[in-house]
DRENDOFI-150664 format. One line per field, with one value per atom (N, C-alpha, C): residue number from 0; x, y, z; atom name; chain. Coordinates in nm, 3 decimals. Last residue first. Example, Ala and Ser with C-alpha at 12.3 -4.5 7.8 and 13.67 -1.06 7.14 Angstrom:
% residues 2
num <- c(1 1 1 0 0 0);
X <- c(1.285 1.367 1.290 1.319 1.230 1.320);
Y <- c(-0.225 -0.106 0.003 -0.569 -0.450 -0.330);
Z <- c(0.708 0.714 0.787 0.780 0.780 0.780);
atomo <- c(N CA C N CA C);
cadena <- c(A A A A A A);
This chain:
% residues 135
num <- c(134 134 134 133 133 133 132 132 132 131 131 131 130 130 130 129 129 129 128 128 128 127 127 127 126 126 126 125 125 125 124 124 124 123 123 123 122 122 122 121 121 121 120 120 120 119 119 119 118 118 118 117 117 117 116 116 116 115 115 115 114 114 114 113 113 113 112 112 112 111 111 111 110 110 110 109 109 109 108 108 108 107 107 107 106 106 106 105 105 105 104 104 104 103 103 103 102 102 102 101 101 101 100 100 100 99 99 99 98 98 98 97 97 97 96 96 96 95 95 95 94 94 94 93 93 93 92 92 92 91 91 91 90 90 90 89 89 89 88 88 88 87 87 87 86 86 86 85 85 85 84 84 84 83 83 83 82 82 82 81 81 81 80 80 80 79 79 79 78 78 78 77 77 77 76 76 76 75 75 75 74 74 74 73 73 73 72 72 72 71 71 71 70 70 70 69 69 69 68 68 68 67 67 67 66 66 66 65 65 65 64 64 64 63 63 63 62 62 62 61 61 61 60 60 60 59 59 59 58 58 58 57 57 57 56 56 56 55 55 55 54 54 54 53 53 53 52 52 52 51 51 51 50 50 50 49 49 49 48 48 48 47 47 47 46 46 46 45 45 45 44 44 44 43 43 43 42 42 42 41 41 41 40 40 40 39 39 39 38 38 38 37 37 37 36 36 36 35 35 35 34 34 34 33 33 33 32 32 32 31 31 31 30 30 30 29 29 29 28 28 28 27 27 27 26 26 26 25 25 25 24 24 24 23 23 23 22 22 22 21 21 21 20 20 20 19 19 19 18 18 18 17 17 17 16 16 16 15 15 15 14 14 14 13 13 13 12 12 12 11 11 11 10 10 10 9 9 9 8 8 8 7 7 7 6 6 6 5 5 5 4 4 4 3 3 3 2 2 2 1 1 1 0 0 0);
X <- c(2.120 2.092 2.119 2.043 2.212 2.241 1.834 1.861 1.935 1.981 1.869 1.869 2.129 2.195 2.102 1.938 1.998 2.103 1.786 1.733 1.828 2.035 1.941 1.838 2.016 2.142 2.080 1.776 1.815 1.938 1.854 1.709 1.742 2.058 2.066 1.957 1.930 2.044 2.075 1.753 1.720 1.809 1.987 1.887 1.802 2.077 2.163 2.086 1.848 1.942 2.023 1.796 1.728 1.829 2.045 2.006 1.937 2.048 2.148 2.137 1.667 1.801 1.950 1.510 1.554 1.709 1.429 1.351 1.440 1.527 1.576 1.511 1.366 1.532 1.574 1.143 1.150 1.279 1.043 1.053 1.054 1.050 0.954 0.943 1.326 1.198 1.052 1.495 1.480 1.345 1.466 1.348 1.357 1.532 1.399 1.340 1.803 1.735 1.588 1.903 1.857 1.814 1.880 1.776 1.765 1.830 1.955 1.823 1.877 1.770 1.871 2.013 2.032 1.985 1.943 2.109 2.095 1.664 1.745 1.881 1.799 1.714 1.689 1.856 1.934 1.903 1.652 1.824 1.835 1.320 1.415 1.520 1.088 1.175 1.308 0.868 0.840 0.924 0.936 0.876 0.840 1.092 1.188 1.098 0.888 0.989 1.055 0.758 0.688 0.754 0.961 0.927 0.764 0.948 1.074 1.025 0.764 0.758 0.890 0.779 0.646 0.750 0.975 0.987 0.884 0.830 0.979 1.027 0.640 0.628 0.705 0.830 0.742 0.696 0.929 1.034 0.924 0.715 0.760 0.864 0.631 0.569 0.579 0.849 0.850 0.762 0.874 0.802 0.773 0.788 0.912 0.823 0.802 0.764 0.851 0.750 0.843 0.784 0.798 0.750 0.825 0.893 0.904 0.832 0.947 0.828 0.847 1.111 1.110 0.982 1.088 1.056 1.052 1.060 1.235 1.175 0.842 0.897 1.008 0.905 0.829 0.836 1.086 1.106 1.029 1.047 1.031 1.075 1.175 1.140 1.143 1.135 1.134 1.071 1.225 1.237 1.236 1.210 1.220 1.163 1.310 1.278 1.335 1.341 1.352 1.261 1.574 1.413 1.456 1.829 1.777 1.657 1.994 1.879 1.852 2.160 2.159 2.089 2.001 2.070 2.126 1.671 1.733 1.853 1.540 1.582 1.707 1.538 1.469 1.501 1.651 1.665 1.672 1.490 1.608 1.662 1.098 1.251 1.408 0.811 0.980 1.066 0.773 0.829 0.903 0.566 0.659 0.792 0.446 0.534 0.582 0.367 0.313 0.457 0.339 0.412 0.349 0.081 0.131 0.206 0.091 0.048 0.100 0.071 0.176 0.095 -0.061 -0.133 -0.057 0.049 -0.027 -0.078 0.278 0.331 0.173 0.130 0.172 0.211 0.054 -0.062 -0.010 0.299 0.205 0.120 0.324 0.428 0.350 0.098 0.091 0.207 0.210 0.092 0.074 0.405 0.421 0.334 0.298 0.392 0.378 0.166 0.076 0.152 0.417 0.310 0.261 0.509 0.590 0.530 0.310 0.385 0.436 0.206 0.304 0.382 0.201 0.205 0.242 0.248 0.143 0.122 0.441 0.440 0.382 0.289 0.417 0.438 0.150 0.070 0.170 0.344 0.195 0.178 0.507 0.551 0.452 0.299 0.393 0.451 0.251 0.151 0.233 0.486 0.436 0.322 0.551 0.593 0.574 0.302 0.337 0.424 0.422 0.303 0.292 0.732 0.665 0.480 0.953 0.932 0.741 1.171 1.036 0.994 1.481 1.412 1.270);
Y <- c(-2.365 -2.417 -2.419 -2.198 -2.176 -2.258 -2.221 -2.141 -2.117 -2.454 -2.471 -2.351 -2.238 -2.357 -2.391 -2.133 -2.040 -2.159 -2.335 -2.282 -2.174 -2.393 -2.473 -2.416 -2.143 -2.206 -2.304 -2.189 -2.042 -2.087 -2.386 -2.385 -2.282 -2.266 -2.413 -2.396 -2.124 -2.033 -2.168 -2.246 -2.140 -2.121 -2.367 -2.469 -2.365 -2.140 -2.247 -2.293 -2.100 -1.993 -2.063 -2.312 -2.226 -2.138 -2.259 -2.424 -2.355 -2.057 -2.054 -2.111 -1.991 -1.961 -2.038 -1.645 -1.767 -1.810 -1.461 -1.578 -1.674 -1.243 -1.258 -1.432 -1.186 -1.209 -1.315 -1.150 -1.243 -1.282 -0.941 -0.918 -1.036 -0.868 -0.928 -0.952 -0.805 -0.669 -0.748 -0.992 -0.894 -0.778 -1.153 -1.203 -1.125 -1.043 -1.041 -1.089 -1.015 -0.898 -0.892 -1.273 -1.223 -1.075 -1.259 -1.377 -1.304 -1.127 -1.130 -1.170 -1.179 -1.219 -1.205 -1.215 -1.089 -1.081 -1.436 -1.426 -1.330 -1.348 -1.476 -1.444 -1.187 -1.129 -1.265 -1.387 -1.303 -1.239 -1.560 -1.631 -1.487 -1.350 -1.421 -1.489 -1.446 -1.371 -1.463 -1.637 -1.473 -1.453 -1.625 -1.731 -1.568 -1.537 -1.557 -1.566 -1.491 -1.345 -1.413 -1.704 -1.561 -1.450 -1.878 -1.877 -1.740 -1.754 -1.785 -1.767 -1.788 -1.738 -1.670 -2.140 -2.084 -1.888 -2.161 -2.181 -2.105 -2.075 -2.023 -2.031 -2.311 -2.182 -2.122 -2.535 -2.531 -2.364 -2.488 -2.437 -2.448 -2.511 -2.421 -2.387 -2.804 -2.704 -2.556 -3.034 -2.978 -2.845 -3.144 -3.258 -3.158 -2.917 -2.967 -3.047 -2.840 -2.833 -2.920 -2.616 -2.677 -2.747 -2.488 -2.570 -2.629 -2.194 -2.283 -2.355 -2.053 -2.128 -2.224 -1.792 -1.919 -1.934 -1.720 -1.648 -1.784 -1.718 -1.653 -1.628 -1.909 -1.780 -1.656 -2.045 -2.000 -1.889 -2.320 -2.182 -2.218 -2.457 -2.507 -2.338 -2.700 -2.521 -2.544 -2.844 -2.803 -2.707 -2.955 -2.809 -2.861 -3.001 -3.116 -2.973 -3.089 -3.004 -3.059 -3.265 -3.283 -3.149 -3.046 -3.078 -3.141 -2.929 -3.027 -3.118 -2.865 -2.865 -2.989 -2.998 -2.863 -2.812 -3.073 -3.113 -2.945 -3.111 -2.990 -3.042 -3.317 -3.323 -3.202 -3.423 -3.300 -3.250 -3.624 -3.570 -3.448 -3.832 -3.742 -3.683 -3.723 -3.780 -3.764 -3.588 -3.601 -3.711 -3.618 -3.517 -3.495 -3.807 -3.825 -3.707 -3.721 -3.803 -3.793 -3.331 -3.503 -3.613 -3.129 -3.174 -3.328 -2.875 -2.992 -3.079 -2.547 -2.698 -2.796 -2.370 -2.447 -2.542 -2.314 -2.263 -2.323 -2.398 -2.439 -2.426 -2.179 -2.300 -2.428 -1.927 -1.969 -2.081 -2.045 -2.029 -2.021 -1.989 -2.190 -2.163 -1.737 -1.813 -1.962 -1.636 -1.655 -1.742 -1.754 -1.805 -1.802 -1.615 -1.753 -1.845 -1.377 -1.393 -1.541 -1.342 -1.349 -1.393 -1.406 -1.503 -1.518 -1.168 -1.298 -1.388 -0.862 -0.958 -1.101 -0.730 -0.700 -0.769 -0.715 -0.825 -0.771 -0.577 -0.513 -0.606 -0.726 -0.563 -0.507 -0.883 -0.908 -0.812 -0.774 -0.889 -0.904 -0.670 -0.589 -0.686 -0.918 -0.809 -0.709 -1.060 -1.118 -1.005 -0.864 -0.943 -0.965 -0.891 -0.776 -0.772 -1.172 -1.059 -0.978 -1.174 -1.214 -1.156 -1.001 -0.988 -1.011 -0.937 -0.993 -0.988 -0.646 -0.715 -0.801 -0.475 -0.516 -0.608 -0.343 -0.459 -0.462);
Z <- c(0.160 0.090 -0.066 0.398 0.348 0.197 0.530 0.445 0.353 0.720 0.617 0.505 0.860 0.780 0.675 0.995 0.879 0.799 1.128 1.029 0.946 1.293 1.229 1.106 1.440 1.367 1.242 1.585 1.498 1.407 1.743 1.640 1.531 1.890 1.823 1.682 2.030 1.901 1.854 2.195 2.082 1.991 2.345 2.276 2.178 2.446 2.405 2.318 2.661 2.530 2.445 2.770 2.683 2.575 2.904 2.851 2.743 3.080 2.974 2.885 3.049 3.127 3.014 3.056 2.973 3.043 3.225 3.200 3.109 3.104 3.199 3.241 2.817 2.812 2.993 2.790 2.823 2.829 2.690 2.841 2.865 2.386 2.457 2.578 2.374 2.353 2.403 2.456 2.497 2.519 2.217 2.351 2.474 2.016 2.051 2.155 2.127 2.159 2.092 2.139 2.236 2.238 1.817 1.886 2.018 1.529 1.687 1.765 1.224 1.326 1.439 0.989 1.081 1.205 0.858 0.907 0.993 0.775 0.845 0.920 0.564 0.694 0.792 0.306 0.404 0.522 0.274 0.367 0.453 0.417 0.337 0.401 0.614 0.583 0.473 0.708 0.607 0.569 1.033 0.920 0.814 1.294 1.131 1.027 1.468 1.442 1.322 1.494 1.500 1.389 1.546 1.416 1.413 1.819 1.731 1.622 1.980 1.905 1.823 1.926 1.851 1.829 2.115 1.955 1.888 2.329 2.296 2.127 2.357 2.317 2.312 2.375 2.243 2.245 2.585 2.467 2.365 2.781 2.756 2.628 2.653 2.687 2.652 2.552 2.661 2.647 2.248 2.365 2.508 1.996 2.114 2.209 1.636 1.755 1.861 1.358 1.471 1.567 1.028 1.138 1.190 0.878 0.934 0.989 0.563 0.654 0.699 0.358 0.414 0.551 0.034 0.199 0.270 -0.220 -0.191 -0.018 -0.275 -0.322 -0.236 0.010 -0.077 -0.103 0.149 0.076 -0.006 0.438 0.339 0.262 0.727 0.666 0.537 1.100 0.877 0.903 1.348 1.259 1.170 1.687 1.533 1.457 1.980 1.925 1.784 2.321 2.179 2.093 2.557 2.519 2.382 2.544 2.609 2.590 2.190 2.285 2.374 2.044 2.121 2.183 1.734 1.846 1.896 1.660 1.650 1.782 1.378 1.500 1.512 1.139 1.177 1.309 1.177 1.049 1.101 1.342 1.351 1.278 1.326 1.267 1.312 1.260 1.414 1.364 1.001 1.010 1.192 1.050 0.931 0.978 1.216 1.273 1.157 1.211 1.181 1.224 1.467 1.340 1.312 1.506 1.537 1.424 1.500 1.440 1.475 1.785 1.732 1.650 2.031 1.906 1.796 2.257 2.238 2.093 2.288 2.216 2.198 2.306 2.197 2.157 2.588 2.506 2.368 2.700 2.690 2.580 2.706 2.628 2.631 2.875 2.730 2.639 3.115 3.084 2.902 3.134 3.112 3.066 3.165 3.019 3.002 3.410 3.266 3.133 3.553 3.550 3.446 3.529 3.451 3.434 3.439 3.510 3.453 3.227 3.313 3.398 2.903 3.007 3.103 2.666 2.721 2.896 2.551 2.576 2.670 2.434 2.529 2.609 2.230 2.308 2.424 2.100 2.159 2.244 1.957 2.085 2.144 1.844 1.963 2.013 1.614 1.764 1.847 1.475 1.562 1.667 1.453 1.501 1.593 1.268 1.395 1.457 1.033 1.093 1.262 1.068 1.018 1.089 1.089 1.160 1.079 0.894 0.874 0.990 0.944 0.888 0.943);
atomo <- c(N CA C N CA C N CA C N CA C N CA C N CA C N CA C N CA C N CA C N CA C N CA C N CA C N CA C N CA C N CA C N CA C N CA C N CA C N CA C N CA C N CA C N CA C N CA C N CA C N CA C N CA C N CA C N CA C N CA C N CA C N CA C N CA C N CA C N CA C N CA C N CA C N CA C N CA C N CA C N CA C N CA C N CA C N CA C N CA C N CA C N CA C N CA C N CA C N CA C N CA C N CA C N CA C N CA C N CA C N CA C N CA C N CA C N CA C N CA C N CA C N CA C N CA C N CA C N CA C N CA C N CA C N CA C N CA C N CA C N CA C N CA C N CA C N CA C N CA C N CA C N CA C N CA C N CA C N CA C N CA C N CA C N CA C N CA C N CA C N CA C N CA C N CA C N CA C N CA C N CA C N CA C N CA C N CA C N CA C N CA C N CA C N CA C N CA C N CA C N CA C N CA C N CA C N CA C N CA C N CA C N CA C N CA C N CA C N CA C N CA C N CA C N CA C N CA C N CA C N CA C N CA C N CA C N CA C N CA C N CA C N CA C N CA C N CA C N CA C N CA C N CA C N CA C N CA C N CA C N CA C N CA C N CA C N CA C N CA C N CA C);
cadena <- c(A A A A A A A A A A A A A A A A A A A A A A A A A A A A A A A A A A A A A A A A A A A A A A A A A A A A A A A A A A A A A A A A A A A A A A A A A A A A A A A A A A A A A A A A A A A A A A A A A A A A A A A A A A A A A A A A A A A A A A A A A A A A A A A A A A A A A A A A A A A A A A A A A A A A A A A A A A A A A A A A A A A A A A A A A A A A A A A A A A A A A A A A A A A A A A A A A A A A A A A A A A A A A A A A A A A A A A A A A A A A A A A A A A A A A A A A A A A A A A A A A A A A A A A A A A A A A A A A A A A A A A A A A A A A A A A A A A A A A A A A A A A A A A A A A A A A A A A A A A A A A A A A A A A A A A A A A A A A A A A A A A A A A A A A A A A A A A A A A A A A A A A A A A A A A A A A A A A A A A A A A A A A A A A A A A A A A A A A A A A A A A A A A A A A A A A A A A A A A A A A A A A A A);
């Protein structure tokens, strides 16, 4: 499967990090770059349960490719999300469904960094959007 523009930034850009510091630093810097959701849109509706942090997800389908927006009250998951929707936004239901979450945050050297809560609260978001898909 095709890995999406971003994507492929996000893993050069990861890749190239050597230490955890510089990662952490850039993981803020993605969740900084995040549009900001409008209030219409933090809602509990939107609201991603399964997560510690509040985290609020729409996704809209264009032309058979879905586009997410997200964002989270806590820093770090906001950049965790950011580059979440790095690696899904573009892709169709079905390449959706295939997305293996810990082996992108594997290839980004961020597997060992995430701790169970996190992981939990990602495959929540990831759930969340293939449900949405499911549509």
């Amino acid at each position: 499967m095709t890995l999406p523009a971003d994507a492929v930034l996000a893993l050069d850009t990861f890749q190239k990090t050597a230490s955890w510091e510089q990662r952490a630093r850039l993981l803020m810097q993605w969740g900084d770059r995040l549009p900001a959701l409008s209030d219409v849109d933090k809602v509990e509706a939107n609201r991603v349960h399964g997560c510690e942090s509040q985290v609020w997800l729409v996704g809209a389908l264009q032309d058979g490719h879905w586009q997410f927006s997200a964002s989270s009250d806590a820093r770090l998951i906001r950049g965790l999300v950011a580059l979440l929707l790095a690696r899904v936004n573009g892709l169709s239901a079905s390449e959706l469904q295939q997305v293996d979450l810990p082996e992108w945050f594997n290839q980004l050297g961020l597997s060992r960094q995430l701790s169970s809560s996190r992981s939990n609260g990602l495959n929540a978001v990831l759930q969340r959007m293939r449900s949405l898909s499911d549509v």
